[in-house]
N, C-alpha and C positions, 0 to 999 in steps of 0.2 A: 504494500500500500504506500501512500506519498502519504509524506509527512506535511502539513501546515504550520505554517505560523499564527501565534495568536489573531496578529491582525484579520490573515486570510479566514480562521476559521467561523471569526466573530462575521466579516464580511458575507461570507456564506450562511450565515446562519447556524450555523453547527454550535457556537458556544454565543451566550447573549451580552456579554461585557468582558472586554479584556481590564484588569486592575493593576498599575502600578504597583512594584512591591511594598513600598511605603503605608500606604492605603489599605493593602491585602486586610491584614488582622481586623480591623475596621469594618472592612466591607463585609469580609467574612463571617464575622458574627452579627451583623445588620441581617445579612441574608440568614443565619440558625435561627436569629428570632424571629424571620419572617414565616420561618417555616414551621416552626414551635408553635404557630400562632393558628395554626390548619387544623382541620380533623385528626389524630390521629388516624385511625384506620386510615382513612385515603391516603397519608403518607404510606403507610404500612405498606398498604395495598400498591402504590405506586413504587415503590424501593423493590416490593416480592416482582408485581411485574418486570419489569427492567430486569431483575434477575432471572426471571423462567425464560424472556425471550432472548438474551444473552445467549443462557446455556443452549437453549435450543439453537439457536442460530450457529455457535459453536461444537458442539458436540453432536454427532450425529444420533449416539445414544438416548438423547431425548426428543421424544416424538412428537410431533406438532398435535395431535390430538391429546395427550396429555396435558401438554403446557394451556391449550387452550380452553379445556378444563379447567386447569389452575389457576385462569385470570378470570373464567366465568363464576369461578366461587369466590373470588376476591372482591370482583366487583358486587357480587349479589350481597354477599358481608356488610361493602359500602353503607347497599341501597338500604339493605335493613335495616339499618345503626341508630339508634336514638340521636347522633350526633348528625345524620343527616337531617331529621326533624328539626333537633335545632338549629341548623346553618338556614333551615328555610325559616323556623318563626325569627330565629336573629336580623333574618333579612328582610323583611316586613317590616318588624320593629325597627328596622333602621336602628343596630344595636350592634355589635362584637359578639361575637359568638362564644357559647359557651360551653366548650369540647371535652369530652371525659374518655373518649376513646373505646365508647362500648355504643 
């Protein structure tokens, strides 16, 4: 594969911000809190994706019918979650949501 440079990849789309190193730890933890700040599950669920179609894409050992299994229970998890309830009355309320991760 060709290697990119930060600039190129941000350019293409592939990474969304290139960060100075100065800046990094800053930005870095701006973005954990940003993302502390989501459902858990869908994090969950979006970190488990990224890994099943990884390995699948990787490994021929894992078979597209299982993986895809693996995301239809992830996302049905989601859908079920007390946590999606509340991202919808949160967002009504025009309010912050208030996520427990079940």
């Amino acid at each position: 594969g060709r290697i990119f440079t930060a600039e190129e990849a941000e350019r293409r789309g592939l990474i969304h911000r290139v960060v100075p190193p100065e800046p990094l730890r800053g930005e870095a933890r701006s973005f954990a809190e940003e993302v502390a700040r989501l459902a858990p599950l869908s994090v969950q669920g979006a970190k488990r994706t990224i890994a099943v179609v990884t390995d699948a894409l990787a490994n021929a050992r894992a078979s597209t019918p299982d993986a895809v299994a693996e995301i239809d229970e992830l996302v049905m998890q989601a859908y079920n979650s007390r946590d999606l309830q509340e991202g919808i009355v949160a967002m009504s309320e025009k309010r912050d949501p208030d996520f427990h991760g079940h």
